[in-house]
C-alpha positions in Angstrom: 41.9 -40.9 -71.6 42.0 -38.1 -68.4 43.6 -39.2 -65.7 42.5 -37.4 -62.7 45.4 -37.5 -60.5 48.4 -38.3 -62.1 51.4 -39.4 -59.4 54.4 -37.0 -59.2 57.6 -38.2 -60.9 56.0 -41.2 -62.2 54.8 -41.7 -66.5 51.1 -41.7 -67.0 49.5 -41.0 -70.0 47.0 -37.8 -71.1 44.3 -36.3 -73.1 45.8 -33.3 -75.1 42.5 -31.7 -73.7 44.1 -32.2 -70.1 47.2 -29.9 -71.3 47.9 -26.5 -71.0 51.0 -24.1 -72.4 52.7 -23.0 -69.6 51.8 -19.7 -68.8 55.7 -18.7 -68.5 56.7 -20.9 -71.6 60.0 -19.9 -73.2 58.6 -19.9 -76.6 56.3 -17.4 -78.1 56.0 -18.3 -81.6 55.6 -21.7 -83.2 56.6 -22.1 -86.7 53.3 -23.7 -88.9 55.8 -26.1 -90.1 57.2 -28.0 -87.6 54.0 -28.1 -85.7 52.9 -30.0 -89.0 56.1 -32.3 -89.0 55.7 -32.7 -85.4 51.4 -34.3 -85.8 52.6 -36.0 -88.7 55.6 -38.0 -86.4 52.7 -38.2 -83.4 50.4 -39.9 -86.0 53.3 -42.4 -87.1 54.1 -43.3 -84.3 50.8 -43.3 -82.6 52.2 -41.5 -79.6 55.6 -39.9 -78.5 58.4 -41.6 -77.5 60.0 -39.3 -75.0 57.6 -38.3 -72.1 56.2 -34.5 -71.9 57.1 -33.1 -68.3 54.2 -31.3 -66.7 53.4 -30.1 -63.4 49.7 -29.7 -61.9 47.6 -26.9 -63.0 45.9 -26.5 -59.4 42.4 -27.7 -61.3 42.1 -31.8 -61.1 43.6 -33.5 -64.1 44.8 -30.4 -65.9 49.3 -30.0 -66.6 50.6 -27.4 -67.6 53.6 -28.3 -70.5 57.4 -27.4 -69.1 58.6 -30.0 -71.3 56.6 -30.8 -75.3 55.2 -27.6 -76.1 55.8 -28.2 -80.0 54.6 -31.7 -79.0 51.6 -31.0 -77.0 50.8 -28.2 -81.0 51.4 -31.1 -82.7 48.7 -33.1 -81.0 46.5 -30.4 -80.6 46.7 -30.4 -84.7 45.8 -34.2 -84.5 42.8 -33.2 -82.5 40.5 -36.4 -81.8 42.5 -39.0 -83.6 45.2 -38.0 -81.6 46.1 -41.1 -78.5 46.8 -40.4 -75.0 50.0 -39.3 -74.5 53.1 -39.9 -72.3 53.8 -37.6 -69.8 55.8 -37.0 -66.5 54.2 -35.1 -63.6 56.9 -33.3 -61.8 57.1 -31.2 -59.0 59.4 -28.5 -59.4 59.8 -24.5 -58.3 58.9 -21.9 -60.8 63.0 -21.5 -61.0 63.4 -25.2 -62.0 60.7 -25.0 -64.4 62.1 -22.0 -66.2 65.4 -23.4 -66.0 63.9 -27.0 -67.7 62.5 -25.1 -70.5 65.8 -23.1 -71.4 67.9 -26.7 -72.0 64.9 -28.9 -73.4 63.6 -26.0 -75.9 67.1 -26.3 -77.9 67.1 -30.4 -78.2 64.6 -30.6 -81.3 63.7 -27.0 -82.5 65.4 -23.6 -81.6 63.2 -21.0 -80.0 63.2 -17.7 -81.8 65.9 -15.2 -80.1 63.7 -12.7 -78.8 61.4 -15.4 -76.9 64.7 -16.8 -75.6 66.1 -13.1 -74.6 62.7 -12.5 -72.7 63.0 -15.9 -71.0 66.2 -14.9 -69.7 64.9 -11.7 -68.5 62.0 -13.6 -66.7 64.9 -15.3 -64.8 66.8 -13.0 -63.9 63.6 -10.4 -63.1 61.4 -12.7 -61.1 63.2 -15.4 -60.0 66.6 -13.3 -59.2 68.8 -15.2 -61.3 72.5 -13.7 -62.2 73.8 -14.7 -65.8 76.1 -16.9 -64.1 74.2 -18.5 -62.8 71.7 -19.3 -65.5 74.8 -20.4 -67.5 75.4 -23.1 -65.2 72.4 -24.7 -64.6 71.4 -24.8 -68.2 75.1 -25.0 -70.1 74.1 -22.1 -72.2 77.4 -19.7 -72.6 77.2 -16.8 -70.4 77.6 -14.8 -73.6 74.9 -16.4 -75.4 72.4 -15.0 -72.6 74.1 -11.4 -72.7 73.8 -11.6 -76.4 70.0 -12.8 -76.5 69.7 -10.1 -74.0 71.1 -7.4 -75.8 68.0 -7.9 -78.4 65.7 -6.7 -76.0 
């Protein structure tokens, strides 16, 4: 199932083939693993239970992940047998979207410290964000960030 124009802020459901990794995703590296354990839960059961968050591509019908980048592996994994699924298009700034991939990337799966110290130095690089700030519109320590910093 494609669907072509998905509403902002609203659930619809997608084709895996409609889904892209965002091209400034927080993580780099996806353990073999949990993309495994995350098909196998897709297949269980036959769908996800908590929405991806996309935002338009700029080509009809295609997202690009903020939100479900281990999910959108897992269903790649499942290829054809995989079903539709549930997503939210958003429309959000390339600040917000950053900022929604530092606190979802921590709920199910930690990202590996060097993609999360280069994240941070997207933020602050690009987007002009001070530590502080970050900090507070994620809930990440300020010392985690200089720490995960530090590695690079």
């Amino acid at each position: 199932m494609k669907n072509k124009s998905a509403p902002k802020g609203e659930l619809t459901y997608l084709s895996p083939d409609c889904l892209l990794t965002h091209p400034k995703n927080l993580r780099r590296f996806y353990p073999e693993d949990q993309v495994r354990e995350m098909a196998e839960s897709i297949r269980a059961a036959k769908g996800v239970y908590q929405a991806l968050i996309v935002v338009p591509n700029g080509k009809p019908g295609m997202f690009y992940v903020v939100d479900g980048n281990v999910r959108h592996r897992g269903a790649k994994l499942l290829g054809k047998e995989c079903p539709p699924l549930k997503c939210e298009v958003v429309s959000k700034s390339t600040a917000e979207q950053l900022l929604a991939m530092v606190v979802t990337a921590k709920f199910r799966y930690d990202p590996d410290a060097i993609s999360e110290a280069l994240h941070y130095k997207r933020l602050m690089d690009e987007e002009g964000y001070k530590v502080a700030k970050i900090a507070q519109e994620t809930g990440v320590a300020a010392t985690a960030i200089y720490t995960r910093r530090k590695l690079l």
